[in-house]
C-alpha positions in Angstrom: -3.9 -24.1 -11.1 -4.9 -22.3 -13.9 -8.8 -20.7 -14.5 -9.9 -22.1 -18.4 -14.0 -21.1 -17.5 -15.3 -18.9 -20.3 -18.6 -18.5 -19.1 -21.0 -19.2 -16.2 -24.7 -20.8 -17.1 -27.7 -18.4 -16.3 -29.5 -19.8 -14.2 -26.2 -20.7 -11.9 -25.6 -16.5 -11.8 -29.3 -16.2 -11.1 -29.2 -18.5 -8.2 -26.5 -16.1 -6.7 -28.6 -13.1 -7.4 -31.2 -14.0 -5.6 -29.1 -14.8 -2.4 -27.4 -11.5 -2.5 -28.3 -7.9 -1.1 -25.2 -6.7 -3.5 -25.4 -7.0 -7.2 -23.5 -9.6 -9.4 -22.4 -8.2 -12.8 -21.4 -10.1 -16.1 -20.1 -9.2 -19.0 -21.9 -7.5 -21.7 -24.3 -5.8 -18.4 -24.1 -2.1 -19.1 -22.4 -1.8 -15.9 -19.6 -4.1 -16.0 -17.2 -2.4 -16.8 -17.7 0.5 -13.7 -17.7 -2.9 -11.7 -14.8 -3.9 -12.9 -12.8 -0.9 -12.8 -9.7 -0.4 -10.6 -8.3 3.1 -9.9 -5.0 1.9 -11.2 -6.2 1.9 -14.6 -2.8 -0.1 -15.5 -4.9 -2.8 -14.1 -7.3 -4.4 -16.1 -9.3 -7.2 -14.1 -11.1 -9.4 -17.2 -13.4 -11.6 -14.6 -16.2 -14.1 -15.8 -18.9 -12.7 -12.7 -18.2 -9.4 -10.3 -19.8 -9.5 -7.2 -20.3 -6.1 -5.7 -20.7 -6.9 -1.7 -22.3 -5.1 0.5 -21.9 -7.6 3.6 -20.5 -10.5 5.0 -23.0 -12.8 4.1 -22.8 -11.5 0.4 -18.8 -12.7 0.2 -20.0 -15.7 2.1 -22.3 -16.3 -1.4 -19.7 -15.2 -3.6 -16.9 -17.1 -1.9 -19.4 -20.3 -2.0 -20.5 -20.1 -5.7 -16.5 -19.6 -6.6 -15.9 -23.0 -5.1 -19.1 -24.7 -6.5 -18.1 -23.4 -10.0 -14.3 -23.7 -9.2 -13.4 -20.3 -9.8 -10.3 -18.3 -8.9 -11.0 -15.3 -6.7 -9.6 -12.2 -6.8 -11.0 -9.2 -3.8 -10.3 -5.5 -4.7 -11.8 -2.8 -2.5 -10.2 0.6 -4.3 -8.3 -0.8 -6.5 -4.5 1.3 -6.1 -2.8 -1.9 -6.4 -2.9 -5.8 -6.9 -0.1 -8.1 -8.0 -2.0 -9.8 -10.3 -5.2 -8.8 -12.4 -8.6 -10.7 -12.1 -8.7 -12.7 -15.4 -11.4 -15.6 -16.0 -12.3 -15.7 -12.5 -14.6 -14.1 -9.8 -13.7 -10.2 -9.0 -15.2 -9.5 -4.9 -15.3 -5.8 -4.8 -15.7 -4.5 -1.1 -16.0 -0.8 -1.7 -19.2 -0.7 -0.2 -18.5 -2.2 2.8 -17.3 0.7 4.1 -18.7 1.1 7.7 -16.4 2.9 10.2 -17.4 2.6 14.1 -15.3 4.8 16.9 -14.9 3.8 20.4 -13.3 6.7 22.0 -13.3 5.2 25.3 -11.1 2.2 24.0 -9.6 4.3 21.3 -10.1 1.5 18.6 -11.8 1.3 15.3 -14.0 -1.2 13.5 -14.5 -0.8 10.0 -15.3 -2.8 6.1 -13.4 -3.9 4.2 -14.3 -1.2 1.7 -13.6 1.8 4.5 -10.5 4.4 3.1 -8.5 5.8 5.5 -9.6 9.6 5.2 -12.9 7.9 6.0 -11.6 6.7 9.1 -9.4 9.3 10.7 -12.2 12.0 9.7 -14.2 10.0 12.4 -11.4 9.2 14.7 -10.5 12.8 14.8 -13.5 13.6 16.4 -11.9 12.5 19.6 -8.2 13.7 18.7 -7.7 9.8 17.8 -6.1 8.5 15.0 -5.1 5.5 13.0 -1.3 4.7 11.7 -2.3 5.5 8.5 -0.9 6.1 5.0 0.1 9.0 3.2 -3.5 8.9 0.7 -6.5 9.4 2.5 -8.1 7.9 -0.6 -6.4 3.9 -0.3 -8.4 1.3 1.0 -7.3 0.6 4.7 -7.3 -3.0 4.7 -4.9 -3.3 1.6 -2.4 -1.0 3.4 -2.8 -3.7 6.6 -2.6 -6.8 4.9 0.7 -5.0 3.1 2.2 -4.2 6.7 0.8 -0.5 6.9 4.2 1.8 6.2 2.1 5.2 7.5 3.0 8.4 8.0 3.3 8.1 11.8 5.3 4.6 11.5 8.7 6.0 13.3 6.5 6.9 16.1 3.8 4.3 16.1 5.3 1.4 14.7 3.2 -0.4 11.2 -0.3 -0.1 10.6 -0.2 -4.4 11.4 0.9 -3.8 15.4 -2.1 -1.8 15.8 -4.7 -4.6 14.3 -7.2 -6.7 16.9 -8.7 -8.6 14.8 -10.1 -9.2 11.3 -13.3 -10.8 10.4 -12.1 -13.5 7.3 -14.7 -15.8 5.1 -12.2 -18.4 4.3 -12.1 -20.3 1.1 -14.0 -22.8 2.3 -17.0 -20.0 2.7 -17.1 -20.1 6.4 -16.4 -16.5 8.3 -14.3 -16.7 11.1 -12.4 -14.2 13.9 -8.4 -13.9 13.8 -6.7 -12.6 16.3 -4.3 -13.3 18.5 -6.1 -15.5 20.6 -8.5 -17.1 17.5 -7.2 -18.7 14.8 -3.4 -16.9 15.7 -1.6 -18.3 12.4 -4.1 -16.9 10.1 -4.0 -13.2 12.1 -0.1 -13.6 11.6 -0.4 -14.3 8.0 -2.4 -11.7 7.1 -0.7 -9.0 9.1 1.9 -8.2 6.0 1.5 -11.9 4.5 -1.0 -10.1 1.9 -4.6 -11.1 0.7 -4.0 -14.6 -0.2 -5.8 -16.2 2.9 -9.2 -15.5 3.1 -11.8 -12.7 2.3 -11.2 -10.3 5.3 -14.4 -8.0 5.4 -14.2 -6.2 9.1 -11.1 -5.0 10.5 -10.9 -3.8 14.3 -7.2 -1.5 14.9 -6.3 0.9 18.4 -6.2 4.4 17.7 -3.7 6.6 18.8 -3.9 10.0 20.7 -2.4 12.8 18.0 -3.0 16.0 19.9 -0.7 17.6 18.1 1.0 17.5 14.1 3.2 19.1 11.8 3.9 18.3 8.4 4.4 19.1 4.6 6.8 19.6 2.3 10.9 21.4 1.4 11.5 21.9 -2.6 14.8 22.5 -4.8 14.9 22.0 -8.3 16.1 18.4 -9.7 19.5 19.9 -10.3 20.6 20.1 -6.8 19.8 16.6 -6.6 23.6 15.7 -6.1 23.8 18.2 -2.7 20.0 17.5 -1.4 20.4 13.9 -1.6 22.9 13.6 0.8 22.5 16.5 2.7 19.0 14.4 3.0 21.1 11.2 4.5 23.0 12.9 7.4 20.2 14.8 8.8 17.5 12.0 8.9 20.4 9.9 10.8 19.8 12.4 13.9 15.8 12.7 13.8 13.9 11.7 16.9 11.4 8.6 16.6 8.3 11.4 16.7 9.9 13.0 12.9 9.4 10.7 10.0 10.5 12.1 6.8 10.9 11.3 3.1 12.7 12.2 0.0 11.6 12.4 -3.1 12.9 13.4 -6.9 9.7 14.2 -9.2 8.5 15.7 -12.7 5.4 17.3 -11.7 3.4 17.0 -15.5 2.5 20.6 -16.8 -1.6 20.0 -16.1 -3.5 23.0 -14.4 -4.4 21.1 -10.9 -0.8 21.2 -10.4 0.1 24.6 -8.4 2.1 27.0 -10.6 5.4 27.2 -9.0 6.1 23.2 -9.8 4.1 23.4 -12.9 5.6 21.1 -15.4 9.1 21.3 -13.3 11.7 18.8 -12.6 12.0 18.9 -8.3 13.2 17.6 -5.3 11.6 17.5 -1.9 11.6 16.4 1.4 8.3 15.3 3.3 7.9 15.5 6.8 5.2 14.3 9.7 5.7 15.1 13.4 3.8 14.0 16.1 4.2 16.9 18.5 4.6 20.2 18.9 5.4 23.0 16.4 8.3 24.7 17.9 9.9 21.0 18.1 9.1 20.6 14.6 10.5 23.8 13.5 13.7 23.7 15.4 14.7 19.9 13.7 13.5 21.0 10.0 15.0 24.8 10.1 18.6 23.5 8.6 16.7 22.5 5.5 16.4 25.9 4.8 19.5 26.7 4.5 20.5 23.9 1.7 21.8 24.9 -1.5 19.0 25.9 -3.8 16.3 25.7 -1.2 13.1 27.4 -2.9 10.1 26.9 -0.1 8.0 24.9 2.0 4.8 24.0 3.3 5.5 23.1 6.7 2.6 23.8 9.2 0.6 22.4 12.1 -2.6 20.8 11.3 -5.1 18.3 12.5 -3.8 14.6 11.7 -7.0 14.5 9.3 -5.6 17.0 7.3 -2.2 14.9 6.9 -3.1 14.2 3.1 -1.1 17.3 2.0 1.8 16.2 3.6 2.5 13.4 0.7 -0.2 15.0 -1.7 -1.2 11.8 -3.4 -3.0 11.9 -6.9 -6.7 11.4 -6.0 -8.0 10.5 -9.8 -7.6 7.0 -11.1 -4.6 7.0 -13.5 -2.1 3.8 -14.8 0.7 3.4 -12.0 3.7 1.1 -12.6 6.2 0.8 -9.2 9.5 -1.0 -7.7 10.3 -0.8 -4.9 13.6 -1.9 -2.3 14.6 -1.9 1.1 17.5 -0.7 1.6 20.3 -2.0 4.3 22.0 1.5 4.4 21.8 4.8 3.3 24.8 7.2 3.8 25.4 10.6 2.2 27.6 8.8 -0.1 25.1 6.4 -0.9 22.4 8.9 -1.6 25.4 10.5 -3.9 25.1 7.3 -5.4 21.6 7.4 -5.9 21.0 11.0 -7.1 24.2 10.2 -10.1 22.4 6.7 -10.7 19.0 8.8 -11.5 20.6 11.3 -13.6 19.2 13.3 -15.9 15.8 12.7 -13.8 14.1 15.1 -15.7 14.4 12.7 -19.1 13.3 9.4 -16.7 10.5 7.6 -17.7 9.3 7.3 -14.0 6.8 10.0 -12.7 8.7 9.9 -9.5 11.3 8.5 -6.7 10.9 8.5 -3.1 12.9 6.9 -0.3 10.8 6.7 3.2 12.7 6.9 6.4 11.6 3.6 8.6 13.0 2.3 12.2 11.9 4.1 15.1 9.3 2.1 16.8 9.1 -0.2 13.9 12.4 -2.0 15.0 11.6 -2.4 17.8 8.6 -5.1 17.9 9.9 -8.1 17.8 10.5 -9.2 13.8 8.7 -13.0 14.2 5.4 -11.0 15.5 4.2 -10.5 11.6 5.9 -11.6 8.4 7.2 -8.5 7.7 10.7 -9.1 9.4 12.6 -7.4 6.6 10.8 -3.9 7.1 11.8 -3.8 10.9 15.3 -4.0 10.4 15.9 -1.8 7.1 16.7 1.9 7.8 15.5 3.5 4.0 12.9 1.8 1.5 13.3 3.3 -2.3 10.2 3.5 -4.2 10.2 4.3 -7.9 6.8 5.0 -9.5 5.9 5.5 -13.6 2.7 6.3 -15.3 2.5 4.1 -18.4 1.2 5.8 -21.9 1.9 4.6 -25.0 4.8 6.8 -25.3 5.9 5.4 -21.9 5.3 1.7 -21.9 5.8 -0.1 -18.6 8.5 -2.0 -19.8 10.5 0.7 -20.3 9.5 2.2 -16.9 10.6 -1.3 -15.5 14.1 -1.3 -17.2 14.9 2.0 -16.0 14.0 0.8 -11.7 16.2 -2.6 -12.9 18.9 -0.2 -13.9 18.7 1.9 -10.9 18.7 -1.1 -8.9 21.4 -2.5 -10.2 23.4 0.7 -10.1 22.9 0.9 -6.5 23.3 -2.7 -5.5 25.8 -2.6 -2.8 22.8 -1.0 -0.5 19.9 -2.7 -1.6 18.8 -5.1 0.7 15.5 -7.5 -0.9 12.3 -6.5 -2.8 9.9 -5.3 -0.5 7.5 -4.5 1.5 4.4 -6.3 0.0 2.6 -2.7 -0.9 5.9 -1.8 -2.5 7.3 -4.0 -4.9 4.4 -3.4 -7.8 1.5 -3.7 -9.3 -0.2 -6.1 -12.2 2.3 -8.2 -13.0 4.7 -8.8 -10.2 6.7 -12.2 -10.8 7.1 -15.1 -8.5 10.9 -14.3 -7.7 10.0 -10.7 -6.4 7.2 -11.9 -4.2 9.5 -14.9 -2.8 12.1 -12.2 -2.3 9.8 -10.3 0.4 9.8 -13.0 2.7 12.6 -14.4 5.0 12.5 -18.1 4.6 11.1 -19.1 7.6 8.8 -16.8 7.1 8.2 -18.1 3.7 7.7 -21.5 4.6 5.6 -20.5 7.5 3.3 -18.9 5.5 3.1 -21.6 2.8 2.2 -24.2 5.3 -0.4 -21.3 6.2 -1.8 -21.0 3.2 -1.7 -24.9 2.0 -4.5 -25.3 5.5 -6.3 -22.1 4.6 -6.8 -22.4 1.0 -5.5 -25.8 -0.2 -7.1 -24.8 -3.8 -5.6 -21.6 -4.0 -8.9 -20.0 -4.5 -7.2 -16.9 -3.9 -4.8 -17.2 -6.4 -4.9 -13.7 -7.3 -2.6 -11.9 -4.8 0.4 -12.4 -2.4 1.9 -15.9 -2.3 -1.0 -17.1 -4.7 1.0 -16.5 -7.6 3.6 -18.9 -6.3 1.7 -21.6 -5.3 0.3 -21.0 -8.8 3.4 -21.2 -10.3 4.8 -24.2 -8.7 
């Protein structure tokens, strides 16, 4: 199904108006394009209508005048990243449903659709509680979820997706209903990894973990010791407890003033770390990356798990992001030789940065058919390229150069994948397919043909291959 609508009639959009407490935006209103904006600025949604929700009952509206009018709908709450931009069709932002609600007694949280993850944890930490969050404060929690949730805590506490209770979905045909295990159990499976091609989830209820204690932050050596850090790197996350999950990363920090002096416009490799526990612990398992060649300093320290953001230090402003990512089905100190050679020179790449996240731990070990995000439990490493596009830059070029390295690298590459990790804007039909086992795959088709037999939301996950077949 394709969207050909080029405009809506007047008095149809002032119908909607009037049943909304949100706002609805078209184009040519002075402030469509703030409504449409996404803070990956490589994606540009081009919708006919923007609703702007600010409760359930508004997406119930939005989601009913989408099928009255026949419109594809695409839901964005922040905006980091959507497979597919909003074009001739009906853009849901969330943002604004942001609500968060602690139970400390129950350690859960309820929260919008629209609620960030800083937002969150700043409320959970209140009561030493936590979510199994990501490493930006600043992304949209739900997006994370409905991706599988790969957080910072993930070798400890499994995905973000084994801590969800329930969602709160409007459904394409614009009636809300409860998923959970025990209501409407395939459509709580689906979403749980299956990404945002279901339904319009706007309330998300998760358990909270106890984080009394934290340690994180961050090793550096310059790019040219890539070929010793790299698999240095590989043998010492093979002996790391569950509670240490750890990262590395090659980068060319750009020479702008809010980055601190000493990477300033440098060429660098590093190694993240988060552990849940205490700081002599933490010290005694990172204290032999000190001693690796070239090693130039760290930010290592305890902190409250609130504070986690500078662990990762995401970018915070909007800017254009073009990723790839892999899971990988090994990842040996020759492999991360491999890897290190196959990126070389890094500091004339056309991607901004490369990371490789550490996964098992407790995430193998919940049982693979519990979510469809099967894959992710049983790879060791996922590889991550990420390039800011420019004119100077364009994506395509930024996409060659992941091809390349993936190609390079083969023998240990496993599938495309997770969800939140193969891309953004124009990820194909093969790559998507390529996430999924295909049981999984068929499972969730059969899902989605019940759900949304229109493919109203065509606009994410599967949606582009139902749209393409």
């Amino acid at each position: 199904m394709t969207d050909t609508h080029d405009s809506l009639s007047a008095e149809a959009v002032r119908e909607l108006r009037e049943l909304l407490t949100g706002k609805a935006h078209l184009p040519g209103d002075a402030d469509f394009g703030n409504a449409a904006f996404a803070w990956n600025v490589a994606i540009e949604h081009r919708p006919l209508i923007v609703v702007d929700a600010v409760s359930e009952g508004d997406v119930l509206e939005a989601v009913r005048f989408a099928n009255a009018h026949d419109l594809g709908i695409a839901v964005q709450a922040t905006g980091h990243g959507q497979p597919r931009p909003c074009h001739h069709a009906m853009l849901i932002r969330t943002g604004r449903m942001d609500a968060v609600a602690i139970d400390p007694v129950a350690k859960t949280a309820r929260f919008g659709a629209g609620a960030a993850w800083g937002r969150i944890n700043d409320a959970a930490g209140e009561h030493g509680l936590a979510g199994v969050s990501g490493s930006s404060p600043n992304v949209g929690a739900l997006g994370y979820l409905m991706g599988g949730g790969l957080g910072l805590m993930s070798r400890r506490h499994g995905l973000g997706v084994d801590r969800v209770l329930r969602f709160r979905v409007v459904t394409a045909q614009g009636e809300a209903v409860t998923a959970s295990r025990e209501e409407n159990p395939d459509l709580f499976w689906a979403i749980r990894g299956g990404g945002g091609s279901f339904g319009v989830v706007t309330e998300v209820e998760i358990e909270l973990i106890e984080v009394p204690e934290f340690y994180g932050g961050a090793a550096f050596w310059s790019v040219e010791r890539a070929e010793s850090v790299f698999p240095a790197y590989a043998a010492w996350a093979a002996t790391l407890p569950d509670a240490m999950s750890t990262s590395l990363h090659a980068i060319n920090f750009p020479p702008v003033p809010f980055v601190p002096e000493p990477l300033r416009g440098r060429s660098m490799v590093y190694v993240t770390a988060a552990f849940v526990g205490p700081a002599e612990e933490a010290e005694r398992l990172l204290a032999p990356l000190r001693g690796w060649e070239g090693f130039e300093f760290d930010t290592y320290h305890p902190m409250p798990y609130r504070e986690s953001a500078c662990v990762h230090n995401d970018p915070v402003d909007p800017l254009p992001v073009s990723g790839s990512g892999r899971l990988l089905r090994s990842f040996t100190p020759d492999e991360a030789l491999e890897l290190a050679r196959a990126i070389s020179p890094f500091a004339s790449s056309p991607h901004l940065m490369l990371q490789v996240r550490h996964l098992q731990g407790a995430i193998a070990r919940v049982d693979r058919e519990d979510s469809p995000v099967g894959p992710t439990r049983e790879a060791p490493f996922v590889l991550h390229m990420l390039g800011v596009p420019t004119p100077h830059n364009p994506p395509e070029g930024i996409e060659a150069n992941a091809q390349r390295v993936f190609a390079e690298i083969r023998s240990f590459v496993l599938q495309p994948g997770p969800i939140n990790w193969v891309g953004e804007g124009g990820v194909s039909a093969e790559t998507m397919r390529a996430v999924f086992t295909d049981d999984d795959w068929d499972r969730l088709l059969e899902i989605k043909s019940r759900h949304d037999p229109k493919n109203r939301f065509r606009f994410a996950g599967i949606g582009l291959v139902v749209d393409a077949s």
